[in-house]
C-alpha positions in Angstrom: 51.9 37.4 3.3 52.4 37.6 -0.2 56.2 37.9 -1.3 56.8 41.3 -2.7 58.8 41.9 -6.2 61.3 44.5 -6.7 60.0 46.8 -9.6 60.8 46.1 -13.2 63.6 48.1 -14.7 61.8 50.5 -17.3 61.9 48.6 -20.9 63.8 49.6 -23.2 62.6 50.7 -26.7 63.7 48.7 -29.6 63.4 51.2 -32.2 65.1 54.3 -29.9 67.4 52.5 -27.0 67.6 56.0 -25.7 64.2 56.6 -25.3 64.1 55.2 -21.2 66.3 57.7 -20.7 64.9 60.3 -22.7 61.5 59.6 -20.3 63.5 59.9 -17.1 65.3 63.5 -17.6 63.9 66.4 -18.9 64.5 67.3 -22.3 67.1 70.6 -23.1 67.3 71.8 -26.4 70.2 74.0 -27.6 70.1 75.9 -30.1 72.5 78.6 -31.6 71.7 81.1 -34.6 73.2 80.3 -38.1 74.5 82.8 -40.7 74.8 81.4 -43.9 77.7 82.6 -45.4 77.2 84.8 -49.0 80.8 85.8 -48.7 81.7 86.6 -52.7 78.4 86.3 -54.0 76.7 88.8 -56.1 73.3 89.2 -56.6 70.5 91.0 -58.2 67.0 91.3 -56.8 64.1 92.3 -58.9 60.2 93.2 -56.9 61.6 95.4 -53.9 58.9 98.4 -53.4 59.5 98.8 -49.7 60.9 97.5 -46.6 57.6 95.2 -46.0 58.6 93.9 -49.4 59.2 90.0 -49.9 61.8 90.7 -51.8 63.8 93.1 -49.5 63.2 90.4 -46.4 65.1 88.1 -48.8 67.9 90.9 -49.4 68.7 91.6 -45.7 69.1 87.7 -45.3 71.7 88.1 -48.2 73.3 91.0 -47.4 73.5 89.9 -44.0 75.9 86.7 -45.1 78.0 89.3 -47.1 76.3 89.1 -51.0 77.0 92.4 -53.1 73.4 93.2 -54.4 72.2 95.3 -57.4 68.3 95.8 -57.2 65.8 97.0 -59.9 62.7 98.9 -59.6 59.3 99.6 -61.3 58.3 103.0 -61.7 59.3 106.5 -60.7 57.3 106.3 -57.5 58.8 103.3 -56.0 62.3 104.8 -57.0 63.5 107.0 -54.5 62.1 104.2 -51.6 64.2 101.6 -53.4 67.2 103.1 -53.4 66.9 104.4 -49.9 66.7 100.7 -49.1 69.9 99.9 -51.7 71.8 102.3 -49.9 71.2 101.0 -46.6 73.3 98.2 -47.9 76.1 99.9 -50.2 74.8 98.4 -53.5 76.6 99.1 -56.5 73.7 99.4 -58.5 69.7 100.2 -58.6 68.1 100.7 -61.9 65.0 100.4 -63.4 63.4 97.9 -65.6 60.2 97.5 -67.0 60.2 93.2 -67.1 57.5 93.5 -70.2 60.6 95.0 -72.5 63.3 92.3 -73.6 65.2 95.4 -74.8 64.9 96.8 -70.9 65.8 93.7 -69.5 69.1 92.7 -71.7 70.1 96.7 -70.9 69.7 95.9 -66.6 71.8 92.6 -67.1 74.2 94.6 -69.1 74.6 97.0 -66.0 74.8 93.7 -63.6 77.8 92.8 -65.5 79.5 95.7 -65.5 79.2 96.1 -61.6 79.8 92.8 -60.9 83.1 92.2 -63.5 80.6 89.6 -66.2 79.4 87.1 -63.3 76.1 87.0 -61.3 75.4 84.2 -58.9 72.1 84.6 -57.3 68.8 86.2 -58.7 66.0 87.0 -56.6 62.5 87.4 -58.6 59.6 88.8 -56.8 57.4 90.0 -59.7 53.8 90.0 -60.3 51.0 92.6 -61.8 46.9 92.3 -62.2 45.3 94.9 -63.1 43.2 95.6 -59.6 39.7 94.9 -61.5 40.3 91.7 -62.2 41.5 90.5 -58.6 37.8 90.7 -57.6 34.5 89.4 -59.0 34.9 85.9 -61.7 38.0 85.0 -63.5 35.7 84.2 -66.3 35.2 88.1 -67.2 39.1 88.8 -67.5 39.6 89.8 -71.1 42.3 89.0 -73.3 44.8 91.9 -73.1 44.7 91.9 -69.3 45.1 88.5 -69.5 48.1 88.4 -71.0 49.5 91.2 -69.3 49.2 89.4 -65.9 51.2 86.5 -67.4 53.6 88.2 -69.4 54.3 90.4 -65.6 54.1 87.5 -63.4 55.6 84.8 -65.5 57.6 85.5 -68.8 59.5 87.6 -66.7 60.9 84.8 -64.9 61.7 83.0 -68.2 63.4 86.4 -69.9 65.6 87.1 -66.7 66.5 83.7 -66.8 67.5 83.8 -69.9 69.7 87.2 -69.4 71.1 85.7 -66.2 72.2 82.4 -67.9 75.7 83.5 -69.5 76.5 85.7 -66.3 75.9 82.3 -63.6 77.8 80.0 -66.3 80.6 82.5 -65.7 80.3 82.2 -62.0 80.3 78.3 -62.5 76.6 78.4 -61.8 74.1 80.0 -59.5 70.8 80.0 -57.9 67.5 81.6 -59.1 64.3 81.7 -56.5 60.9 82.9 -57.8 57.9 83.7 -55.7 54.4 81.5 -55.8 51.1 81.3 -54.5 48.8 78.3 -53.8 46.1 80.0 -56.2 48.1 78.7 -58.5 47.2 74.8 -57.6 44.0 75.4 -56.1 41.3 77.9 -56.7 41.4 80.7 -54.1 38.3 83.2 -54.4 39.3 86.3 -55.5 42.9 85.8 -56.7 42.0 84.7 -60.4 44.0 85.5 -63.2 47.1 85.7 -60.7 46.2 82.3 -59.8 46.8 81.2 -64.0 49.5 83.3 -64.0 51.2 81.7 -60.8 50.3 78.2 -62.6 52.4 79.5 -65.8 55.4 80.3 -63.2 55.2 77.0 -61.1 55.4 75.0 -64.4 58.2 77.3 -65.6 60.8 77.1 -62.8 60.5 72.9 -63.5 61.0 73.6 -67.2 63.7 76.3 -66.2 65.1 73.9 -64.0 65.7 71.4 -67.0 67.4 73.5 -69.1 69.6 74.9 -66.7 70.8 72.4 -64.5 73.9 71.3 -66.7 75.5 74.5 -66.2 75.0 74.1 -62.4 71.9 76.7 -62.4 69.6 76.0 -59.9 66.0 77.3 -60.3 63.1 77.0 -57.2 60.0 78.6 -55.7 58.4 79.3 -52.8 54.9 79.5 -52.1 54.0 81.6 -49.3 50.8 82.4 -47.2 49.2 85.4 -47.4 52.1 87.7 -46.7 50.9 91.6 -45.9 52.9 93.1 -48.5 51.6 96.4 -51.3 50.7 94.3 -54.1 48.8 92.1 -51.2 46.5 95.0 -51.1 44.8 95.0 -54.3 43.5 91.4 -53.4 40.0 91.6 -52.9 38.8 89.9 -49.4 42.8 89.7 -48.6 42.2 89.7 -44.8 40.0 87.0 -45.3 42.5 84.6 -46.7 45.0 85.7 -43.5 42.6 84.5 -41.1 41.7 81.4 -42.7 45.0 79.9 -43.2 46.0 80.9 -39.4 42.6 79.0 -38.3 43.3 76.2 -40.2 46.9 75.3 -40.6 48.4 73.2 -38.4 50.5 75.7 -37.3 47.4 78.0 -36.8 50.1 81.0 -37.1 50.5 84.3 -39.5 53.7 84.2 -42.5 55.7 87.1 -42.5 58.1 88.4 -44.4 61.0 87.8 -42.6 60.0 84.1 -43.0 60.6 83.7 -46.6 63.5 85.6 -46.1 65.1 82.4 -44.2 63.2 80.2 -47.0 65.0 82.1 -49.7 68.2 82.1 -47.7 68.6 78.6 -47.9 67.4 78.0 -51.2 69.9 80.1 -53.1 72.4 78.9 -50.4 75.3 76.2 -51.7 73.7 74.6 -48.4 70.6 73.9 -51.1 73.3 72.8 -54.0 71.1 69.9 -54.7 68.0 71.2 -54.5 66.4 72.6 -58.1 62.8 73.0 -59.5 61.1 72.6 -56.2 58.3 74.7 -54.8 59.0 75.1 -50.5 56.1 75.6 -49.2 56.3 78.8 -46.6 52.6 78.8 -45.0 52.3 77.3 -41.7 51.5 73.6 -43.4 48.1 75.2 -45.0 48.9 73.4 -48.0 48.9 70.1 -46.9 45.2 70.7 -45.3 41.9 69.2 -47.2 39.8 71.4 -46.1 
């Protein structure tokens, strides 16, 4: 008869000693909720319209960590929704502002410092308009005034708020501005056109935004979302389309919500982010990172 061995202790791997032991017991996996902490911040959020709105996701995940928010609106018929919303969360201030007037927007950040005694340490900007006509057939037959209307909306606005927000965050010691992206802005997406220059014109803004800022401890970032079912997502022509592509082929093969750049946000104009500036975080279920 053949001598029999004992069997071989299980080997040991070089690179993770605990992974023997890791194979032998099952795996448990704790987790806890986190509340990141807003405690003294003040904030103003411009591009809330309703409660499915981007922007409002991103204010519950503020308000919830204790930031005092002012909010703007668009509009007389997205008013009374918006301050329904405020009120829900005992903001000292909702006005309205038209972004495409520097007079309008110096007047809201005159209000913002008046609430919140001259300082302002996060800003939240959800903005975008194009005209419905030219978010279906070519890009090519866009003409020039709406054109510029969809950049001065969807982009300047960023740079002018920026701008207004600049002497308030200095006073605070700094602050944190997030923005709101799209991949269209990279790639071509059928259908989205002029918002997809536009959304170019922002991306390359928040790095030179980013620049400037950054020595008075201003932090400036965006996030680029999936296709997100939001108001202005309706004007998009073959919308559900784009849904169902990115959930077939992402490699998370799941639908964005809202409430999912709401925790994006949260981070990003958290101190928890203090190093992080002129960055675009991806929010789209890895879609961006596919070929094809």
């Amino acid at each position: 008869m053949q001598p029999t061995r004992a069997p071989l202790p299980p080997q040991r791997d070089p690179l993770n000693g605990a992974r023997d032991t890791n194979l032998a017991q099952p795996k448990t996996i704790y987790a806890r909720a986190v509340t990141t902490s807003y405690e003294g911040k003040r904030g103003l959020v411009l591009g809330v319209a309703n409660k499915r709105s981007i922007a409002w996701a991103i204010a519950k995940r503020l308000a919830e960590g204790g930031a005092q928010l002012a909010f703007t609106y668009q509009g007389e018929r997205i008013e009374k929704s918006v301050r329904d919303l405020a009120d829900s969360l005992s903001s000292p201030l909702v006005t309205a502002c038209d972004v495409r007037s520097d007079d309008d927007v110096a007047r809201v950040f005159e209000e913002v410092a008046q609430a919140f005694d001259g300082g302002l340490d996060l800003l939240v900007h959800s903005v975008a308009f194009a005209a419905a006509e030219d978010l279906e057939g070519r890009f090519t037959d866009t003409p020039r005034d709406r054109f510029w209307m969809a950049l001065d909306v969807s982009a300047y606005s960023l740079v002018s708020c920026a701008r207004a927000a600049e002497p308030l965050m200095d006073a605070s010691g700094g602050g944190s501005i997030v923005t709101m992206t799209y991949l269209g802005g990279e790639r071509a997406v059928p259908h989205y056109n002029v918002m997809g220059v536009a959304k170019a014109t922002l991306d390359a803004s928040v790095r030179y935004l980013a620049w400037d800022l950054g020595e008075k401890n201003i932090r400036v970032n965006a996030i680029s979302a999936g296709p997100v079912r939001t108001l202005a997502a309706r004007s998009i022509a073959g919308f559900p389309t784009m849904e169902a592509i990115v959930e077939e082929r992402s490699p998370l093969h799941r639908h964005v919500d809202a409430d999912d750049v709401g925790a994006a946000a949260s981070y990003l104009l958290s101190d928890d982010a203090k190093n992080v500036t002129g960055t675009t975080l991806y929010v789209d279920s890895g879609y961006h990172a596919m070929g094809m």
